[in-house]
N, C-alpha and C positions, 0 to 999 in steps of 0.2 A: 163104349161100343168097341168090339176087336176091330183091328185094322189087319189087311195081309197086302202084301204086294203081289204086285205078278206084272211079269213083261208079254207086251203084247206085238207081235210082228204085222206088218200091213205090208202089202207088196203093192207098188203102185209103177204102171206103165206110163213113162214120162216122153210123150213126143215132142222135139225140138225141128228147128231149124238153124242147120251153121251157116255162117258167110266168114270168106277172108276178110281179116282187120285189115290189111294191106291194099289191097284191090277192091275188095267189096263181092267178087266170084262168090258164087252156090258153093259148098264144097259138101251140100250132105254126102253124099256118096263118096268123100273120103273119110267119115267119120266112123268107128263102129267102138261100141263097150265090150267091155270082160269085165271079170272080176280079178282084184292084183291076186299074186301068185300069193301073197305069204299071208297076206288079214282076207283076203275075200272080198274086199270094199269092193264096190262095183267103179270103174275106171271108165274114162271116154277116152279114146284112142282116134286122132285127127292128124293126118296124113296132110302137108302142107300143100296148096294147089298149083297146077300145074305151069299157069302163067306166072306166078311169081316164083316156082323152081328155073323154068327158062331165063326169068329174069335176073335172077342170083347168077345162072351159070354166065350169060350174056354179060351181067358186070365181073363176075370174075375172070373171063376172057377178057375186057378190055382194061383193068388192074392188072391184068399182065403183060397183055402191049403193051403196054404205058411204060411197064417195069422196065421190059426188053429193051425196047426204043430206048429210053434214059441210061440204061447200061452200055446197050453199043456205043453215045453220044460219051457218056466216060473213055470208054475202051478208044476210041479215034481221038481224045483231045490225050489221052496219057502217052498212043502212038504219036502222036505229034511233038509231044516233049521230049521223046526217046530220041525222035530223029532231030530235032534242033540240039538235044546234048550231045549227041552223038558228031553232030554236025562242027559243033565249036570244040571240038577237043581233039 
């Protein structure tokens, strides 16, 4: 019996729901698809949510006091040594 091949496309509309891994927040409404620039593949594009960007920035503000605070605390114990050398010579 002849054989023939043939490709067959099906377009299927795929509804989801997102949640952050981190918090557990709704984030559909930061979600949306394209297709990539160079193959066409279709791509999901998800915008990280809003309380855990506050939350990044809020920890990166206090990774930075932290930093500041432990540098001034160098900068006053090395002035301190300047003037006790200072002092004995």
């Amino acid at each position: 019996m002849p054989e023939i091949k043939a490709t067959v496309e099906t377009e299927v509309e795929v509804s989801f729901e997102a949640f952050c891994e981190k918090c557990g927040a709704g984030i559909c409404n930061n979600v949306s698809t394209r297709n990539s620039y160079r193959r066409g593949q279709p791509q999901i594009v998800i915008t990280p949510c809003q309380l855990c960007l506050d939350n990044s920035y809020e920890e990166g503000q206090n990774s930075r006091d932290d930093e500041i605070t432990e540098l001034s605390d160098q900068i006053g114990e090395l002035s301190e040594q300047l003037e006790n050398y200072h002092g004995n010579t």
